[in-house]
C-alpha positions as CSV (number, residue, x, y, z in Angstrom):
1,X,0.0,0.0,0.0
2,X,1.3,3.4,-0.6
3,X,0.0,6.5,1.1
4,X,0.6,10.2,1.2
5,X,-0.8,13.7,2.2
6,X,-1.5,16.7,0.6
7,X,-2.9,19.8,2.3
8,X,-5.9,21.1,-0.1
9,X,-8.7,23.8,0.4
10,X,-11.0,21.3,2.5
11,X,-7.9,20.5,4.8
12,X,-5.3,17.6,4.6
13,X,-6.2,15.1,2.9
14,X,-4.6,11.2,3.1
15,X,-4.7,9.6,-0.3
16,X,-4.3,5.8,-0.2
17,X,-3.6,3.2,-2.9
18,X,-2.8,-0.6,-3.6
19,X,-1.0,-1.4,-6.8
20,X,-2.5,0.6,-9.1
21,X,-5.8,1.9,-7.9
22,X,-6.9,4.5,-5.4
23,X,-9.0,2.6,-2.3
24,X,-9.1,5.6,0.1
25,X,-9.7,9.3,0.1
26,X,-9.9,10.4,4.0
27,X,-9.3,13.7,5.8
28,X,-5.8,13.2,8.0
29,X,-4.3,14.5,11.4
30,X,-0.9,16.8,11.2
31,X,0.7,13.8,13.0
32,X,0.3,11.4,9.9
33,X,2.8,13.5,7.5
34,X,5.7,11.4,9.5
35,X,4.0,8.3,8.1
36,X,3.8,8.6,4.6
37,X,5.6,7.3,1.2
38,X,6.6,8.3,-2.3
39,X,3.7,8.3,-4.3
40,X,3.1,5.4,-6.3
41,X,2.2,6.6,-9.9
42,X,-1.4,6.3,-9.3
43,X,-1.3,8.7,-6.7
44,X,0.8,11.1,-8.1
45,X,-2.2,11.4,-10.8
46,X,-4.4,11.3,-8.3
47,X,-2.9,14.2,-6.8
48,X,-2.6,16.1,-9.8
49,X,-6.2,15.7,-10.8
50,X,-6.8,16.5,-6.8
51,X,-5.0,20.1,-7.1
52,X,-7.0,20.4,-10.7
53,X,-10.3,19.9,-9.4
54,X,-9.6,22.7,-6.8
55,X,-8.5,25.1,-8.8
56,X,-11.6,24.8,-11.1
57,X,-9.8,23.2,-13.8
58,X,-11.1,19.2,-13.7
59,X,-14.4,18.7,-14.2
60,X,-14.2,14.8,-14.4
61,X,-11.9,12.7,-12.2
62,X,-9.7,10.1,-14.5
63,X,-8.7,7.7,-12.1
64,X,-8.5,3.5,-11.4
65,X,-10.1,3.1,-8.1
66,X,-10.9,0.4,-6.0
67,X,-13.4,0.9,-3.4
68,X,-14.4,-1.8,-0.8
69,X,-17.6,-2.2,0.2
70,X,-21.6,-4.2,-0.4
71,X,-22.8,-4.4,-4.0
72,X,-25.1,-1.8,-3.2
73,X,-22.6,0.6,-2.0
74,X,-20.8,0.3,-5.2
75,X,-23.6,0.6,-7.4
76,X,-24.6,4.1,-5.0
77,X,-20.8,5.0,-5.8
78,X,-20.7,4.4,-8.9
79,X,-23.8,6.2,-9.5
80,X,-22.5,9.2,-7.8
81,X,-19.4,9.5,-10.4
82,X,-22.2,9.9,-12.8
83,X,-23.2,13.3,-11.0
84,X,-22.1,16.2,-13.2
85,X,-19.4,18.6,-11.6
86,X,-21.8,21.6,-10.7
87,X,-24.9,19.4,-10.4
88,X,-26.6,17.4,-7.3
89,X,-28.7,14.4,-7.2
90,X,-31.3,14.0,-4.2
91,X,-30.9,10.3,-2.3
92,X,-34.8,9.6,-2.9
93,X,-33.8,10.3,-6.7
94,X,-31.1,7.7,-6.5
95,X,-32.9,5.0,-4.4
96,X,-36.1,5.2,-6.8
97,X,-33.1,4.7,-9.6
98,X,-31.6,2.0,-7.6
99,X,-34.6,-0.2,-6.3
100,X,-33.5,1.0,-3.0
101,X,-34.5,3.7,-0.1
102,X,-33.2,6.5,0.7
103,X,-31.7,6.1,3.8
104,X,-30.0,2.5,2.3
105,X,-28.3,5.4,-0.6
106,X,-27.4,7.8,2.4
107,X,-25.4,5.2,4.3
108,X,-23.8,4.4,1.4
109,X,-22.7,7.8,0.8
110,X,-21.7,7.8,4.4
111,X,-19.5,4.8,4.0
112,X,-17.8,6.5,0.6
113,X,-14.0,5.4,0.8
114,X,-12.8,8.2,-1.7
115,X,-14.7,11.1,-1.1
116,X,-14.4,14.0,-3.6
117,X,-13.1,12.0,-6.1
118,X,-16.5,9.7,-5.8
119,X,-18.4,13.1,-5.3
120,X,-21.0,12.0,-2.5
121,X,-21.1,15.8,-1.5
122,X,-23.0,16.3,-4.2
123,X,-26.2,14.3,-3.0
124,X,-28.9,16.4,-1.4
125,X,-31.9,15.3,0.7
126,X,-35.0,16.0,-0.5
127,X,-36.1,19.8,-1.5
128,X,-32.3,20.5,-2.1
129,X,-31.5,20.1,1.9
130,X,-28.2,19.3,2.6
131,X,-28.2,16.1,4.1
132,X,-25.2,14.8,6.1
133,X,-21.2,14.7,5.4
134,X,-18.9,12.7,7.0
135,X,-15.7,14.2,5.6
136,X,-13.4,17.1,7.2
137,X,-15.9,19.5,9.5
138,X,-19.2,17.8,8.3
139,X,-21.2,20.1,6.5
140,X,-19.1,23.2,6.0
141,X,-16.8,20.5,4.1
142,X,-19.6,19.5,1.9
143,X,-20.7,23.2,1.5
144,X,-17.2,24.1,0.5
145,X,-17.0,21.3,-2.2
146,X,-20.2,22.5,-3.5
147,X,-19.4,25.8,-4.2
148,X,-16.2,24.9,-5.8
149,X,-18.5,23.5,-8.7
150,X,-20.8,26.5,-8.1
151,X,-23.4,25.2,-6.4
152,X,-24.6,27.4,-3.4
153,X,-27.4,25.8,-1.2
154,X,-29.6,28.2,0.6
């Protein structure tokens, strides 16, 4: 496995990867930065794209990823790489997709190994409410993304 950090504008992130995928996307403590490696190619793309995407630049993350989880969670992931950049999908919209319910797709999101990159801040509860967001301060994180792409939730 090959890890390393990069500090971005939603806080320091910990990208992760085995062989030549990316498994893991997670917010990281100061203290970690002692622990990491040379980027394994994979990651030094997925950095890249990472410091494209916040400068407005990436619209469309290019990347081999490998993501653990149920066969629903990846069919809610991979769902949610279909999202436009700029756009949100509702979880009710997604479970009626998905033959599942809502609260099924928002556990899923919540469970999201590579956040950003598999852009769960882009699902909304229903009437355009933000719903939750496990990553970096919770909501504020999934607010900033958001607005990034130019979406601005009242």
């Amino acid at each position: 496995m090959s890890i390393c950090y990069i500090d971005s504008a939603v806080g320091r992130l910990a990208l992760e990867a085995d062989d030549d995928c990316v498994t893991s996307v997670r917010w990281a403590s100061a203290e970690e930065r002692a622990r990491s490696t040379a980027p394994n190619p994979v990651l030094k793309e997925a950095i890249r794209q990472l410091d494209r995407y916040f400068n407005r630049k990436l619209r469309r993350f290019d990347l081999p990823l490998a993501a653990r989880g149920t066969d629903h969670q990846k069919r809610v992931w991979a769902m949610m790489r279909e999202i436009p950049f700029g756009e949100t999908a509702t979880y009710g919209g997604m479970a009626m997709a998905l033959g599942s319910g809502p609260r099924a797709v928002g556990m899923a999101c919540g469970r999201n190994p590579i956040p950003i990159i598999v852009p769960c801040h882009r699902v909304l509860g229903a009437g355009g409410k933000e719903g939750g967001f496990s990553g970096g301060r919770g909501l504020p994180t999934k607010r900033q993304l958001l607005a990034i792409e130019g979406v601005v939730l009242l």
